[in-house]
C-alpha positions in Angstrom: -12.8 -10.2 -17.9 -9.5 -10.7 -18.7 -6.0 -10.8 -16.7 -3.7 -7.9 -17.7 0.1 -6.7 -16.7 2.4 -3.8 -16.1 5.7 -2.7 -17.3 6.4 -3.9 -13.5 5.2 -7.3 -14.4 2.3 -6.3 -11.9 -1.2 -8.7 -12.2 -4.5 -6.8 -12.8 -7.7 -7.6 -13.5 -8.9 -5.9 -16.9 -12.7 -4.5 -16.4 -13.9 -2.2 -19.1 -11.6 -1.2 -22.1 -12.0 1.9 -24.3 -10.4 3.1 -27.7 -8.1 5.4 -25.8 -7.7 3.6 -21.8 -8.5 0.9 -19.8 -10.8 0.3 -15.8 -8.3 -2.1 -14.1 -8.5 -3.8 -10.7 -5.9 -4.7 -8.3 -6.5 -8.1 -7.0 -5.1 -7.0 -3.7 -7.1 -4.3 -2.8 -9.8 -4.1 -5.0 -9.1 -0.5 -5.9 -10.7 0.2 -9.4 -8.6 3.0 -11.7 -7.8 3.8 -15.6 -4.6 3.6 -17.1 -3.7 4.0 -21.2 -4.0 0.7 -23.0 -0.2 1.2 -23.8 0.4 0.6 -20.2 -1.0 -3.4 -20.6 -0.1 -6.6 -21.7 -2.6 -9.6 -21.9 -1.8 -12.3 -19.6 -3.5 -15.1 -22.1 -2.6 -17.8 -20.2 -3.7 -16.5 -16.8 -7.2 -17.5 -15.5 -8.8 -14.1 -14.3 -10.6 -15.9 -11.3 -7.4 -16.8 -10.3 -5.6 -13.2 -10.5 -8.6 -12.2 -8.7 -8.2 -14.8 -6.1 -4.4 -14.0 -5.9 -5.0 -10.9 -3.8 -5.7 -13.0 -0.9 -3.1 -14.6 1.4 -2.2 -17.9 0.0 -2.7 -19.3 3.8 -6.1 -17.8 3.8 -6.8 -19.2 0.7 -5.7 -22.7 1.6 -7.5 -22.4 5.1 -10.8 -21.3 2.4 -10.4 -24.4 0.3 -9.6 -27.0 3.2 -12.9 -25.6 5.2 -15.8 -25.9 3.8 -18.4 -25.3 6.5 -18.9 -24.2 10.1 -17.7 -27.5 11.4 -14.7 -27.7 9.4 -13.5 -24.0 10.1 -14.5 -24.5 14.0 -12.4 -27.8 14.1 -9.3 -26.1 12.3 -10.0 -22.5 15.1 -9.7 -25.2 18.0 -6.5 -26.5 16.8 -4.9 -23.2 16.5 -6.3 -22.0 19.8 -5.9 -25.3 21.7 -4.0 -27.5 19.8 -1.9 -29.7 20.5 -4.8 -31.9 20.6 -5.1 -35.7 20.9 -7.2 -37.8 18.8 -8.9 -39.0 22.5 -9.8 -35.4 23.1 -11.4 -34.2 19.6 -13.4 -37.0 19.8 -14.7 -36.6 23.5 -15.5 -32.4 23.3 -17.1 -32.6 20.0 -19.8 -34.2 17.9 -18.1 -35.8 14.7 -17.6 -39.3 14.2 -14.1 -40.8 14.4 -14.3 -41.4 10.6 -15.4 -37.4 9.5 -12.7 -36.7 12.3 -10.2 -38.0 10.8 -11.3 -37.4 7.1 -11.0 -33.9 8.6 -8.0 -34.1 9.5 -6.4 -35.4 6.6 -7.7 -32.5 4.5 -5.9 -30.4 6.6 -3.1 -31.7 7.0 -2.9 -32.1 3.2 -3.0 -28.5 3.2 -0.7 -28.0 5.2 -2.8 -26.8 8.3 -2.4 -29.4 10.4 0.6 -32.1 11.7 0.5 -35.3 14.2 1.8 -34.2 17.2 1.7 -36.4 20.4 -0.7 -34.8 23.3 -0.5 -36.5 26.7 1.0 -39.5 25.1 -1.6 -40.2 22.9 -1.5 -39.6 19.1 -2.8 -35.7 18.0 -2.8 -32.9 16.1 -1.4 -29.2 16.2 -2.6 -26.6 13.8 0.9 -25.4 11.6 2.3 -21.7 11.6 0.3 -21.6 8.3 -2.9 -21.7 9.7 -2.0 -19.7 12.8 -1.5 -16.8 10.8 -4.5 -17.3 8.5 -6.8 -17.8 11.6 -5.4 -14.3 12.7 -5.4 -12.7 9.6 -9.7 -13.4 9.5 -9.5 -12.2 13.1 -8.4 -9.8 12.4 -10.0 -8.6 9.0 -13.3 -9.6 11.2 -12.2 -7.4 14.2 -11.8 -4.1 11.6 -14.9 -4.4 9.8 -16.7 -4.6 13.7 -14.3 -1.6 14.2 -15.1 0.1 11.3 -19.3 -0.4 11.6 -19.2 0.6 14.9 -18.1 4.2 14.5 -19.6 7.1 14.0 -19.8 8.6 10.4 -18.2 12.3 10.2 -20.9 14.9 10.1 
């Protein structure tokens, strides 16, 4: 797979080339079609799993990379739904240790996800408009699928 452009300068991800056209994907919706090979430029320098991962929110993404299991993702949901937080109170309504706490916490707020914020006093964190809108965005990606496999199929 290779990582091919547009006249438009527009990213797409090259899947099966012919003599006469080319099966491209868009990285942003997935949405397979042909165009002529005339249309495309290679991208040579341009890592394919990367275009393909482009399609995605870049706040999704970086909420993807900073989570990497329930815990982590569950930790990072409480700050955006709760937050601000103190370091008192993460440590009191949940099982991690004060060390994976605050490893925790230092990946996200690496990321960008997370900032101190004071809570009662007391030293904290507050999830960052970043992740606010990447938590909704899965919310709400979750909510349609449950929307859309719920309903009936037409007849």
């Amino acid at each position: 797979m290779r990582t091919v452009r547009d006249d438009d300068g527009n990213r797409y991800l090259l899947v099966k080339q012919s003599g006469d056209s080319s099966l491209i994907r868009d990285p942003e919706t997935g949405i397979e079609r042909y165009v002529g090979n005339g249309e495309l430029t290679a991208v040579d320098d341009a890592d394919p799993l990367a275009t393909a991962a482009a399609g995605i929110d870049p706040g999704v993404r970086r909420l993807l990379t900073a989570t990497y299991d329930d815990q982590s993702l569950g930790l990072l949901i409480e700050l955006v739904d709760r937050g601000p937080l103190s370091t008192v109170a993460l440590l009191d309504a949940y099982t991690l240790c004060e060390s994976d706490l605050h490893g925790l916490l230092a990946e996200f707020r690496a990321a960008g996800l997370a900032v101190e914020a004071k809570q009662a006093g007391q030293r904290g964190y507050n999830a960052t408009a970043l992740a606010e809108q990447a938590v909704e965005q899965l919310r709400g990606g979750a909510a349609a699928a449950a929307d859309d496999a719920d309903a009936i199929p037409p007849e």
